[in-house]
Backbone as JSON Lines, residues from 0, in Angstrom:
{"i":0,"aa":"X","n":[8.88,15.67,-23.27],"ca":[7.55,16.2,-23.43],"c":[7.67,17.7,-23.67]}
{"i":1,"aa":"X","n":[6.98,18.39,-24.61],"ca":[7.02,19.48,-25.0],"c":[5.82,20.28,-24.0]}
{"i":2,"aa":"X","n":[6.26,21.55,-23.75],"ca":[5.43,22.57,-22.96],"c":[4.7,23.25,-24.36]}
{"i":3,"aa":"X","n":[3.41,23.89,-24.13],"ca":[2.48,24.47,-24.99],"c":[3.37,26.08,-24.71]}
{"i":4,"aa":"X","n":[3.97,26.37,-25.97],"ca":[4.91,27.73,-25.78],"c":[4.15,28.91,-26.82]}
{"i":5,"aa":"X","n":[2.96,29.64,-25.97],"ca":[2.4,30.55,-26.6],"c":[3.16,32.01,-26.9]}
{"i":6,"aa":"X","n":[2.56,32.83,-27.55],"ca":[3.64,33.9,-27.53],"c":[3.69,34.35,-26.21]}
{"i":7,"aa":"X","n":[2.22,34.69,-25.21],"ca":[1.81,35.06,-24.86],"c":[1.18,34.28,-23.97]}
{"i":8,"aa":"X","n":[1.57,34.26,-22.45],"ca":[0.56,34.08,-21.41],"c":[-1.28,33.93,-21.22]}
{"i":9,"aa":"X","n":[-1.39,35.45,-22.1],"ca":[-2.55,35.52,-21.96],"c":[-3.28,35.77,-24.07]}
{"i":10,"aa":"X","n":[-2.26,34.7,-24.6],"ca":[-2.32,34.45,-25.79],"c":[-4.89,33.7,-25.93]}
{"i":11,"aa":"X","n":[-4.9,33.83,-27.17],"ca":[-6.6,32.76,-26.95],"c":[-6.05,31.58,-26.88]}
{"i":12,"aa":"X","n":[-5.09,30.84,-27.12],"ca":[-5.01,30.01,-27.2],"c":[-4.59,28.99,-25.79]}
{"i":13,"aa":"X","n":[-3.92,29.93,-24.81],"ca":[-3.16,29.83,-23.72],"c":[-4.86,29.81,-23.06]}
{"i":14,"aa":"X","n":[-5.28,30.99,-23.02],"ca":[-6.77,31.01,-21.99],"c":[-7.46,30.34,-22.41]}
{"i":15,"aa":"X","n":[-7.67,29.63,-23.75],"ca":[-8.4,28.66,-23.83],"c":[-7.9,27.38,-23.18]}
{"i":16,"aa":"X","n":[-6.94,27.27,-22.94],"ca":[-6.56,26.25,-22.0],"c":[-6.99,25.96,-20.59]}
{"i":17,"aa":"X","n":[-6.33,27.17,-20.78],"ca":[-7.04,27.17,-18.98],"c":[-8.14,27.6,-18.66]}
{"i":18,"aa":"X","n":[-8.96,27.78,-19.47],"ca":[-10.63,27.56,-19.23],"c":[-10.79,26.46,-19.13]}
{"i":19,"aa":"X","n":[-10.56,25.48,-19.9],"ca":[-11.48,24.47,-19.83],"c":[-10.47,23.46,-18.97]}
{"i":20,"aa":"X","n":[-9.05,23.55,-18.43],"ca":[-8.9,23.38,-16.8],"c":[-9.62,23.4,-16.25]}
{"i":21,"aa":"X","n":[-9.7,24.99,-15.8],"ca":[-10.74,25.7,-14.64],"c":[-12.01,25.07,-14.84]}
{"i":22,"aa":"X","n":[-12.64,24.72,-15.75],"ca":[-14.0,24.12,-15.83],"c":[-13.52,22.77,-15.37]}
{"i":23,"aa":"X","n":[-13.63,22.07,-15.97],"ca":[-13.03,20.54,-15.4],"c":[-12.8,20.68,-13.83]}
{"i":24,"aa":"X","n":[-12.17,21.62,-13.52],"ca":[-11.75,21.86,-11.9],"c":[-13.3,21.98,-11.38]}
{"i":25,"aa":"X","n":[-14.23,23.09,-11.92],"ca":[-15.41,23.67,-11.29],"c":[-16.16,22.27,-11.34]}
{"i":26,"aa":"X","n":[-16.42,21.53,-12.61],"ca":[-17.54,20.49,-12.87],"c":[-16.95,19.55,-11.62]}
{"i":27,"aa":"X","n":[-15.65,18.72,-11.81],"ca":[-15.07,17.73,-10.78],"c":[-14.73,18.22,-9.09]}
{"i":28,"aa":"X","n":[-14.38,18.86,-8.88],"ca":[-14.38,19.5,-7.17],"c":[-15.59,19.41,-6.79]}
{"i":29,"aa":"X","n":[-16.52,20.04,-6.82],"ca":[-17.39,19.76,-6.12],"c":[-18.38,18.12,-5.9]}
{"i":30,"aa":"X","n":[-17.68,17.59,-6.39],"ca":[-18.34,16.32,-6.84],"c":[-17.22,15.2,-5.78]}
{"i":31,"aa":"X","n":[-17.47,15.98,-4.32],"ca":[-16.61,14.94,-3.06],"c":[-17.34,13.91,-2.26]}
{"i":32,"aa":"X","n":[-16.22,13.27,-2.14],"ca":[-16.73,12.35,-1.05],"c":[-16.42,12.6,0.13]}
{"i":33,"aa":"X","n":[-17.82,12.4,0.87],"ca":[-17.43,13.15,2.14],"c":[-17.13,11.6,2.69]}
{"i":34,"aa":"X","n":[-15.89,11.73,3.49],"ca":[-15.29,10.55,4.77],"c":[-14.95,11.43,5.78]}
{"i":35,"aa":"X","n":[-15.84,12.85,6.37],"ca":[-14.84,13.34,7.8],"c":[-15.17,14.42,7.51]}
{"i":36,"aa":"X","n":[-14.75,15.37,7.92],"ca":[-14.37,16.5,8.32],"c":[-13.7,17.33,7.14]}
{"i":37,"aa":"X","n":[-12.52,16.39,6.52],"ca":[-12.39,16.95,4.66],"c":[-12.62,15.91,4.36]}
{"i":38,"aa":"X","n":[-13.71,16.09,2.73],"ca":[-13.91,15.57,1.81],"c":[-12.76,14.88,1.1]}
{"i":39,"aa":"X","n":[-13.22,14.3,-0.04],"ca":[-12.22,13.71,-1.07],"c":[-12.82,14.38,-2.36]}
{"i":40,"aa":"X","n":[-11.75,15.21,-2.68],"ca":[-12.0,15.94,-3.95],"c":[-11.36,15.55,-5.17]}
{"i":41,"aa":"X","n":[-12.2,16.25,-6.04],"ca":[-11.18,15.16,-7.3],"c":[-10.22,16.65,-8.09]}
{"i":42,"aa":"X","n":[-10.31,17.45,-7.13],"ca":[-9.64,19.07,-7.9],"c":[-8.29,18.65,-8.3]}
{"i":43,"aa":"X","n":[-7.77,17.69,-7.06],"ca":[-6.44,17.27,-7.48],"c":[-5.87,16.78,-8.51]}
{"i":44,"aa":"X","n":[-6.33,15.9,-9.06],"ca":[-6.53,14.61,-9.94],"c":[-6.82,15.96,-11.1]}
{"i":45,"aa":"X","n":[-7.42,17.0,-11.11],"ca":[-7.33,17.89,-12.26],"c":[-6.32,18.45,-12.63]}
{"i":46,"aa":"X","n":[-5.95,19.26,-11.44],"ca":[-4.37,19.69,-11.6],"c":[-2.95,18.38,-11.68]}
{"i":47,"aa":"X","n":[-3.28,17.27,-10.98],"ca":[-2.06,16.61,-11.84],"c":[-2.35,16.52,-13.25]}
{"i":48,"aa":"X","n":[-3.4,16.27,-13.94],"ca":[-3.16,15.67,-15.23],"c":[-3.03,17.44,-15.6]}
{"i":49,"aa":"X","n":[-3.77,18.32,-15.47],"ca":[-3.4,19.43,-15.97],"c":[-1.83,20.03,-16.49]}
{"i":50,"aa":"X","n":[-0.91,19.68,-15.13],"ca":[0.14,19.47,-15.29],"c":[0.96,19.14,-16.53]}
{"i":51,"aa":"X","n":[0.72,18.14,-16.67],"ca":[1.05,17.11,-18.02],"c":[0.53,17.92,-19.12]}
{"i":52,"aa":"X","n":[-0.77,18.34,-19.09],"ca":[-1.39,18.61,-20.59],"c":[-0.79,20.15,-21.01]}
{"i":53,"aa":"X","n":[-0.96,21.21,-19.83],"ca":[-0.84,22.58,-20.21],"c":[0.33,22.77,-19.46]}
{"i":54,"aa":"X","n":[0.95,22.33,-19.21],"ca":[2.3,23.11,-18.01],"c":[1.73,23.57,-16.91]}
{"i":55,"aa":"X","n":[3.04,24.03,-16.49],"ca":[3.15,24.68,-14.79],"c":[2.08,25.79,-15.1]}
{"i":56,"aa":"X","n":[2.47,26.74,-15.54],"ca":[2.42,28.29,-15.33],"c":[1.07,28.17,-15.8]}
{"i":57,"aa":"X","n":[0.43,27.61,-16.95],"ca":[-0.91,27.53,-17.45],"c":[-1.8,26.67,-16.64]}
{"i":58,"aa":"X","n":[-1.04,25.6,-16.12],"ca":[-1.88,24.96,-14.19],"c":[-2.09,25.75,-13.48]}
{"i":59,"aa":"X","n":[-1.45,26.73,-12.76],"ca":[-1.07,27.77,-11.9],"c":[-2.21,28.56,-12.27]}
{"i":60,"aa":"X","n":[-2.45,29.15,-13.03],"ca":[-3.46,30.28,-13.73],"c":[-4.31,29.49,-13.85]}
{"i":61,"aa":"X","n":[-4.98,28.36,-13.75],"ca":[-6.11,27.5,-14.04],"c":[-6.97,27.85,-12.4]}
{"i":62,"aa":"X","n":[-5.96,27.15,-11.98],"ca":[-6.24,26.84,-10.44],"c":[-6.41,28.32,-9.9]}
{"i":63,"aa":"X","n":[-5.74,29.4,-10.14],"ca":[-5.89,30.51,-9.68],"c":[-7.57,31.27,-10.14]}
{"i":64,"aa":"X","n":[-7.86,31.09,-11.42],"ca":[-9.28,31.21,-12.08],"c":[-10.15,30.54,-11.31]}
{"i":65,"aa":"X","n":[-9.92,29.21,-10.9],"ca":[-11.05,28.14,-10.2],"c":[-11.3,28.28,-8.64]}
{"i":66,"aa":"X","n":[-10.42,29.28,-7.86],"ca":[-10.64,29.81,-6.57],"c":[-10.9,31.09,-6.73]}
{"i":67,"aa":"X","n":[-10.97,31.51,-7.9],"ca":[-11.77,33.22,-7.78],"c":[-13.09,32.91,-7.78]}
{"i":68,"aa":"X","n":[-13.51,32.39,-9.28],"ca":[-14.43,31.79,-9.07],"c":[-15.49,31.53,-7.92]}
{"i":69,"aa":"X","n":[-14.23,30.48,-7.12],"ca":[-15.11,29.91,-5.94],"c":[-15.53,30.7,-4.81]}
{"i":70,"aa":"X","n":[-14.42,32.13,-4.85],"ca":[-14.35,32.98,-3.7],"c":[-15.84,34.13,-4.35]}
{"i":71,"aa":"X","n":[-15.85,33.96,-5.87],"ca":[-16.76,35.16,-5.86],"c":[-18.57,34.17,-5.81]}
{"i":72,"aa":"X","n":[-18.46,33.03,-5.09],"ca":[-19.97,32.34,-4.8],"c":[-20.24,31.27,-5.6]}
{"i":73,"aa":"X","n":[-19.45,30.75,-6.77],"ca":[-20.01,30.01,-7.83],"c":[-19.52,28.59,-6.74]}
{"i":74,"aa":"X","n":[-20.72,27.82,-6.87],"ca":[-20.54,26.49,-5.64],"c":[-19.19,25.0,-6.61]}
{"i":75,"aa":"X","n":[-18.26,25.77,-6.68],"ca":[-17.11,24.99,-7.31],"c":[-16.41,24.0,-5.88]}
{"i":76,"aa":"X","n":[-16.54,24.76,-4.94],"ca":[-15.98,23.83,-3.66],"c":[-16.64,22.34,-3.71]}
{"i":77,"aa":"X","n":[-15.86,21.53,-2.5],"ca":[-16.46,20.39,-2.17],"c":[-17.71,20.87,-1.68]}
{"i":78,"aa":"X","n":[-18.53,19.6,-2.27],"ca":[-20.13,19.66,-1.73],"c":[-21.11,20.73,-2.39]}
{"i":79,"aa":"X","n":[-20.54,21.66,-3.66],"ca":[-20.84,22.93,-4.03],"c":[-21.35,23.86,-3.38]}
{"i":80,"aa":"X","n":[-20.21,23.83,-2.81],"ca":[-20.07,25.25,-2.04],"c":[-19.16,26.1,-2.25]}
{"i":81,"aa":"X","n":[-19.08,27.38,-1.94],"ca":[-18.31,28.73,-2.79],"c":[-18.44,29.85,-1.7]}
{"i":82,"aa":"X","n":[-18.17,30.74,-2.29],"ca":[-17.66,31.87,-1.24],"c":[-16.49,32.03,-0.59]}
{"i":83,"aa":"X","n":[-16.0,33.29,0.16],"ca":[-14.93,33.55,0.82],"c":[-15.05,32.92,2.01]}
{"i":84,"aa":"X","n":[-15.69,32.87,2.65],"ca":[-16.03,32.23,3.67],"c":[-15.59,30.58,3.77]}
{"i":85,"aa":"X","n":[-15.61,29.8,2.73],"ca":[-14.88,28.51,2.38],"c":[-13.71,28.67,2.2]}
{"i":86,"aa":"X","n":[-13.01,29.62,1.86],"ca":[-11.69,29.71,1.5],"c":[-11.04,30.42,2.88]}
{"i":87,"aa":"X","n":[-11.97,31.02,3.67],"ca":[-11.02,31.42,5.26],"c":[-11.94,30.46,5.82]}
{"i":88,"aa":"X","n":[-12.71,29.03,6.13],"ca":[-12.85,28.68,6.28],"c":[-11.94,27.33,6.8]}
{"i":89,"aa":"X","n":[-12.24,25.88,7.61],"ca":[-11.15,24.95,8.48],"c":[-10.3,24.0,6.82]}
{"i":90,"aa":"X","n":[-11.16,24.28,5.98],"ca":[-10.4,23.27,4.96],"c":[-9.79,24.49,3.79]}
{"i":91,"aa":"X","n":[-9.99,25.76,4.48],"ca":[-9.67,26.61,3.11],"c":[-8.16,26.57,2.58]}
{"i":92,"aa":"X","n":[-7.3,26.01,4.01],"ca":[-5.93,26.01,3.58],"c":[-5.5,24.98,2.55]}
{"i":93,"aa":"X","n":[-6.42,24.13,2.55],"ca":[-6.28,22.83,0.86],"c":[-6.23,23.87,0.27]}
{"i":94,"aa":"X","n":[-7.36,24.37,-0.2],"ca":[-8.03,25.01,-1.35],"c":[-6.84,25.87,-1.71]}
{"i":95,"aa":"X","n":[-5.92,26.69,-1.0],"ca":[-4.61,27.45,-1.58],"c":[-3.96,26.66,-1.46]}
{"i":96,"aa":"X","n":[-3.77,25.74,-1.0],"ca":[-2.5,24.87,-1.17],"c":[-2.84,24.11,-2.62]}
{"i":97,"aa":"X","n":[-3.42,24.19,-3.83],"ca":[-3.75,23.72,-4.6],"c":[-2.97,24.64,-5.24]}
{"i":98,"aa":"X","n":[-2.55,25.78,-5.16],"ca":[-1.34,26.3,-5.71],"c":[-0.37,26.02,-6.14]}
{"i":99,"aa":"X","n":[0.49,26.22,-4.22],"ca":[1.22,25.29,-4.32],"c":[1.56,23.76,-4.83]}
{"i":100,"aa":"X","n":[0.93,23.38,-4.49],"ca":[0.82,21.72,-5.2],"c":[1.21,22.5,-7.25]}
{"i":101,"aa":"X","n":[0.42,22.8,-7.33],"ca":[0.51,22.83,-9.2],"c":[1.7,24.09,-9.15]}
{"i":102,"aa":"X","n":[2.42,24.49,-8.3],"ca":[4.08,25.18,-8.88],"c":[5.07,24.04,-8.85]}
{"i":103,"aa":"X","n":[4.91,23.25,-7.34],"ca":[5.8,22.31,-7.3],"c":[5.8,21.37,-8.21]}
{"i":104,"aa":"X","n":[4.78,20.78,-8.29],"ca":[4.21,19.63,-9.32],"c":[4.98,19.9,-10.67]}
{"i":105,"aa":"X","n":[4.23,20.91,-11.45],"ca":[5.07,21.33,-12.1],"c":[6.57,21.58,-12.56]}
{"i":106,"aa":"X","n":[7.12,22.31,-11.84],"ca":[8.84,22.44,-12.06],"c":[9.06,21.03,-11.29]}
{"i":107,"aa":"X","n":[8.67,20.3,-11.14],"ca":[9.03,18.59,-11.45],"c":[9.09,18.09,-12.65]}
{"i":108,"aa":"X","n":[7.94,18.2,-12.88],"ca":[7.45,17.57,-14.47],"c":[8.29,18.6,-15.88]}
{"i":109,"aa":"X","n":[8.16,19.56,-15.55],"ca":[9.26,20.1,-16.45],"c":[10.52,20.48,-16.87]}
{"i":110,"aa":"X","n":[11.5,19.61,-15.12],"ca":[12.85,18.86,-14.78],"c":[12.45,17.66,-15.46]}
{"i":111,"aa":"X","n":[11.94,16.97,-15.85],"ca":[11.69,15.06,-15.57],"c":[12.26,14.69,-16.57]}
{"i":112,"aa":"X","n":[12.1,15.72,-17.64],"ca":[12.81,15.12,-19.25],"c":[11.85,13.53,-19.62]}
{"i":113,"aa":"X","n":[10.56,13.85,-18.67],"ca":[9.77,12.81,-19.14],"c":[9.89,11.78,-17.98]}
{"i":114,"aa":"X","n":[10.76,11.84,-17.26],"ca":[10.91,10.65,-16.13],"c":[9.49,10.73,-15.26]}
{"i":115,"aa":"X","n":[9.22,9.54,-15.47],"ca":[7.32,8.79,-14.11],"c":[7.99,8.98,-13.0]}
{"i":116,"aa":"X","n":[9.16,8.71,-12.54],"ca":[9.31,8.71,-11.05],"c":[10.15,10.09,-10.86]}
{"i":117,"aa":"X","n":[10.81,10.84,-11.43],"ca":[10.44,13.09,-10.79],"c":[9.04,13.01,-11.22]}
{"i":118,"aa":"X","n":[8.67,12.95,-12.06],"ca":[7.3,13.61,-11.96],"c":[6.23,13.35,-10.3]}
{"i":119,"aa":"X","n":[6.28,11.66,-10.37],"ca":[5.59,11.04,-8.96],"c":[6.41,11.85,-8.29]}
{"i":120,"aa":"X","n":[7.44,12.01,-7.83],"ca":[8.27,12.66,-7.19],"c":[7.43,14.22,-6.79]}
{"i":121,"aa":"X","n":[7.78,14.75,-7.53],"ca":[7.42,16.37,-7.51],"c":[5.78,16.49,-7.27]}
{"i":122,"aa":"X","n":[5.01,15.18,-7.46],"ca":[3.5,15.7,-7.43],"c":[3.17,15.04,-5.98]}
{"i":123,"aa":"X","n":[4.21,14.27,-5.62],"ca":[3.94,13.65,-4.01],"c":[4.53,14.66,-3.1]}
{"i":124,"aa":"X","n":[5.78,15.39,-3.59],"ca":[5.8,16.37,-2.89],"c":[5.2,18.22,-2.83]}
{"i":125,"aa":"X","n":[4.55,17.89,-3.69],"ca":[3.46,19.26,-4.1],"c":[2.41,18.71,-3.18]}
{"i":126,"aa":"X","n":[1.99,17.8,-3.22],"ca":[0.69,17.36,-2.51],"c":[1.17,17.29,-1.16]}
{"i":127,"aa":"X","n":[1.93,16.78,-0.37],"ca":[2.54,17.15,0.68],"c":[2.61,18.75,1.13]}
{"i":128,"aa":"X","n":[3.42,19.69,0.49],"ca":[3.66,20.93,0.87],"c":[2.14,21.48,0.99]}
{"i":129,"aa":"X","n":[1.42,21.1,0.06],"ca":[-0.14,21.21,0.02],"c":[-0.56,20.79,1.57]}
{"i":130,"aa":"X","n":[-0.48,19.8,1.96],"ca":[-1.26,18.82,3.13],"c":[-1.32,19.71,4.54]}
{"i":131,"aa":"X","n":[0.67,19.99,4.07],"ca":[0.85,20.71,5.01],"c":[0.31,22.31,5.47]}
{"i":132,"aa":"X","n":[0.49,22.5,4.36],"ca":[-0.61,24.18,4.38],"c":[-1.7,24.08,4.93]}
{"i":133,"aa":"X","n":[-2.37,23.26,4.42],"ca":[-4.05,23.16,4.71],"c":[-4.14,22.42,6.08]}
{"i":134,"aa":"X","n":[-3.16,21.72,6.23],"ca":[-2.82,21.25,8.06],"c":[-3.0,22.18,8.49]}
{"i":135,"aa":"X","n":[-1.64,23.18,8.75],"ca":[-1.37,23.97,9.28],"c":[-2.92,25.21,9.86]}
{"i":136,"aa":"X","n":[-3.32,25.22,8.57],"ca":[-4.31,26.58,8.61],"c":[-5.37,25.55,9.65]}
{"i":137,"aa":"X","n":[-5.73,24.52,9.48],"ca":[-6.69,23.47,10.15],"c":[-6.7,23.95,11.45]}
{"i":138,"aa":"X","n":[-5.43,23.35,12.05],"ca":[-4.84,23.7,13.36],"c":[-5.07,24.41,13.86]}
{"i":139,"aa":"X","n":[-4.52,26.13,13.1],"ca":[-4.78,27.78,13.34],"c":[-5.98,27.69,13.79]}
{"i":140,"aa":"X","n":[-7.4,27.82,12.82],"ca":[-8.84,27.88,12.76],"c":[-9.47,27.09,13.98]}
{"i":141,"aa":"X","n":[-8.57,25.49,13.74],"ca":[-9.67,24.9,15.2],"c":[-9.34,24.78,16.55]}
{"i":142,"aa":"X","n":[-8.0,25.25,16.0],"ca":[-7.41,25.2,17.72],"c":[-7.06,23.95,18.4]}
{"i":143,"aa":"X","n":[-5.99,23.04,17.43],"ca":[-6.24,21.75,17.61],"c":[-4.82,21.01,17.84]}
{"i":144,"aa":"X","n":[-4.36,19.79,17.83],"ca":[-3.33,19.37,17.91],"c":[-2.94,19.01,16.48]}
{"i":145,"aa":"X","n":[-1.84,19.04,16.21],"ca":[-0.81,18.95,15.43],"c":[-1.25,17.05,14.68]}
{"i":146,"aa":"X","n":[-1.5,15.93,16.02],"ca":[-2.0,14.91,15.53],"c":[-3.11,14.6,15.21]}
{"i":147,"aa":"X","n":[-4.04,15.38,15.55],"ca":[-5.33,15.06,15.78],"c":[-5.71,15.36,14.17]}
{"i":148,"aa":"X","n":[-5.19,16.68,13.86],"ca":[-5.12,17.22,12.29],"c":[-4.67,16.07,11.18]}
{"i":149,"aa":"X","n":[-3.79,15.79,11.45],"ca":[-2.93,14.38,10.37],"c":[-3.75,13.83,10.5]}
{"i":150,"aa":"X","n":[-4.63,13.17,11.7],"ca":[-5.59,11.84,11.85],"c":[-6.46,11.82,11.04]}
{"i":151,"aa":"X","n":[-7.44,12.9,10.72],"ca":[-8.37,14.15,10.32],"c":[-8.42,14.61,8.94]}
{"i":152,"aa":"X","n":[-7.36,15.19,8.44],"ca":[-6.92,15.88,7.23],"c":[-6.27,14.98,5.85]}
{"i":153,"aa":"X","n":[-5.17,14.41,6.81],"ca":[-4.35,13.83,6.23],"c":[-4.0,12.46,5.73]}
{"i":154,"aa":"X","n":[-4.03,11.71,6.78],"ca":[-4.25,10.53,6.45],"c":[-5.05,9.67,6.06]}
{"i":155,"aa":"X","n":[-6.52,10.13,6.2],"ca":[-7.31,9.74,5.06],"c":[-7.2,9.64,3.48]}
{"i":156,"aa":"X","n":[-6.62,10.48,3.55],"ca":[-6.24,10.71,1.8],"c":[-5.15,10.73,0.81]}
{"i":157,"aa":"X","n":[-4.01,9.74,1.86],"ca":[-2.75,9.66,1.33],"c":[-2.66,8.54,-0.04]}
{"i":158,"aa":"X","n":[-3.86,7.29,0.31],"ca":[-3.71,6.55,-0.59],"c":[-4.76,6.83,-1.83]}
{"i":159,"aa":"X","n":[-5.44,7.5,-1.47],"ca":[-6.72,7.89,-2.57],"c":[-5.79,9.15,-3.37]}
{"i":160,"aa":"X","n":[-4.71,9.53,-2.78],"ca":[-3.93,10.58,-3.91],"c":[-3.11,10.02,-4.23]}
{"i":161,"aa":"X","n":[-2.53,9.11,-3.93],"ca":[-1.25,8.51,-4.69],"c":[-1.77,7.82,-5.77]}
{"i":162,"aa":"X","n":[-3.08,7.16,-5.68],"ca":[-3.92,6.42,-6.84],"c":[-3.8,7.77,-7.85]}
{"i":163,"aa":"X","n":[-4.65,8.99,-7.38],"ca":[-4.93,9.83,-8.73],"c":[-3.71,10.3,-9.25]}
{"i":164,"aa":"X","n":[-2.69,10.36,-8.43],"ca":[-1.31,10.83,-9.12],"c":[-1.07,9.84,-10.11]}
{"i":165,"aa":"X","n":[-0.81,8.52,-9.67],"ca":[-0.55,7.64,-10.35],"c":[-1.55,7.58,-12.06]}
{"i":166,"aa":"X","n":[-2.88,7.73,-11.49],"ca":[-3.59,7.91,-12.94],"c":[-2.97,8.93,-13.81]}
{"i":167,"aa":"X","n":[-2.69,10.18,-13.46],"ca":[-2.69,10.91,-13.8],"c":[-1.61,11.03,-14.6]}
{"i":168,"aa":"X","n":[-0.13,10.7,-14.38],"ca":[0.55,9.88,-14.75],"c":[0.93,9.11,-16.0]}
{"i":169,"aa":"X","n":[-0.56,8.08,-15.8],"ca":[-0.87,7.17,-16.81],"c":[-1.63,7.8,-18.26]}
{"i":170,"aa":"X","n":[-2.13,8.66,-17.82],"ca":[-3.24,9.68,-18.62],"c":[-2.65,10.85,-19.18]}
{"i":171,"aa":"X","n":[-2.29,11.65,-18.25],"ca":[-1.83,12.95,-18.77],"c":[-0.81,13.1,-19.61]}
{"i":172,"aa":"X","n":[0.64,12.43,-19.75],"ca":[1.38,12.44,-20.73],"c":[1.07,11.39,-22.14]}
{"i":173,"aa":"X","n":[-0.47,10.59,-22.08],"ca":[-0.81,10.62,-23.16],"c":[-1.88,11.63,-24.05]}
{"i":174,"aa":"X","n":[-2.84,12.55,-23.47],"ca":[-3.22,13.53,-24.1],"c":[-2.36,14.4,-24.28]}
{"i":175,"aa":"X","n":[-1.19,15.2,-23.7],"ca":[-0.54,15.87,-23.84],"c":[0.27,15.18,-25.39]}
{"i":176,"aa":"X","n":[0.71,13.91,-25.79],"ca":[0.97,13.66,-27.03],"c":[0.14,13.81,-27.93]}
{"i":177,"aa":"X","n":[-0.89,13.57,-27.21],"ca":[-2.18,13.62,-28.89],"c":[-2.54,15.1,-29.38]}
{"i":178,"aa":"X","n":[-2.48,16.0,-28.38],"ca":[-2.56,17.37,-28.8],"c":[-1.27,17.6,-29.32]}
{"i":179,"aa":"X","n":[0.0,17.39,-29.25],"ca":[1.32,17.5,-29.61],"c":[0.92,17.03,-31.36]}
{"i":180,"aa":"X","n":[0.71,16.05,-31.69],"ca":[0.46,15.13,-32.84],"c":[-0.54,15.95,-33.6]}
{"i":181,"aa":"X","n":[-1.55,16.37,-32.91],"ca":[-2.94,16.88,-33.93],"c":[-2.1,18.32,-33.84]}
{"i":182,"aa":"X","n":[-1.36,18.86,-33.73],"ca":[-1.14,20.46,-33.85],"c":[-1.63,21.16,-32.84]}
{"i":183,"aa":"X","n":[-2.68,20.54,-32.47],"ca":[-3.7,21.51,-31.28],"c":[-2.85,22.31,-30.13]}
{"i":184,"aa":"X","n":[-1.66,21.51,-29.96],"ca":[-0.62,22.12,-28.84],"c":[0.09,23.45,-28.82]}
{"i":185,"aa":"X","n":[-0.06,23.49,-30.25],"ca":[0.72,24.75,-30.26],"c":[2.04,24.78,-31.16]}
């Protein structure tokens, strides 16, 4: 699979990318299901297929646009909600761990030489290092146990992400061909 190789980072063609990421991120995130305490967001499920379509570094800068965004009030969070206050908030440690998730994810998918299982690989363990962040900060904020958090955070949403990885998967390295094919890639 070929990476979109602009001259330039901040090439129109590169930021047009990751606009309409970052949008996709803004329209789909806030659009959760609440089961608890954290929602089920579909931000994820953006950044895996993002992955696939624009690369690491142009994921990375997507996701980084779609929490400024959210930090400067625009209601992009679960439930549309926004502000700084959500982001130092009990679930804000997802919300940066969505970072992480799309570096790791990434330098998977662009080891994989195309392989489904590094890629599943690298996006189960991006989403993990993710889980764990946003655990962690959980914990900090509520002052809580270590299990009670997994009960809470985590395990609700192990199989509802392995589904969107898996879509994503299924999906993303076929638009990433069709823009390859139409020229649009670059």
């Amino acid at each position: 699979m070929s990476e979109i190789k602009p001259k330039s980072l901040f090439s129109v063609r590169t930021m047009s990318f990751c606009a309409v990421s970052s949008a996709v991120m803004c329209i789909l995130g806030p659009m959760s299901i609440p089961i608890g305490t954290v929602p089920v967001s579909f931000t994820n499920l953006v950044i895996y297929a993002s992955l696939f379509v624009i690369g690491k570094k142009r994921t990375v800068l997507s996701v980084a646009v779609y929490l400024l965004l959210g930090i400067f009030g625009l209601p992009v969070f679960s439930g549309y909600s926004g502000g700084f206050g959500k982001l130092m908030g009990p679930t804000g440690g997802y919300l940066i761990g969505f970072v992480l998730l799309a570096f790791i994810g990434g330098v998977f998918i662009e080891k994989s030489n195309g392989s489904s299982i590094i890629s599943f690989a690298g996006l189960v363990l991006g989403t993990a290092v993710s889980y764990f962040f946003g655990t962690a900060w959980f914990v900090f904020l509520m002052n809580c146990t270590w299990s009670y958090a997994f009960a809470v955070c985590v395990l609700p949403f192990i199989a509802v992400d392995i589904v969107k990885i898996i879509l994503a998967l299924s999906v993303g390295p076929k638009i990433r061909r069709r823009l390859d094919n139409s020229g649009a890639a670059g």
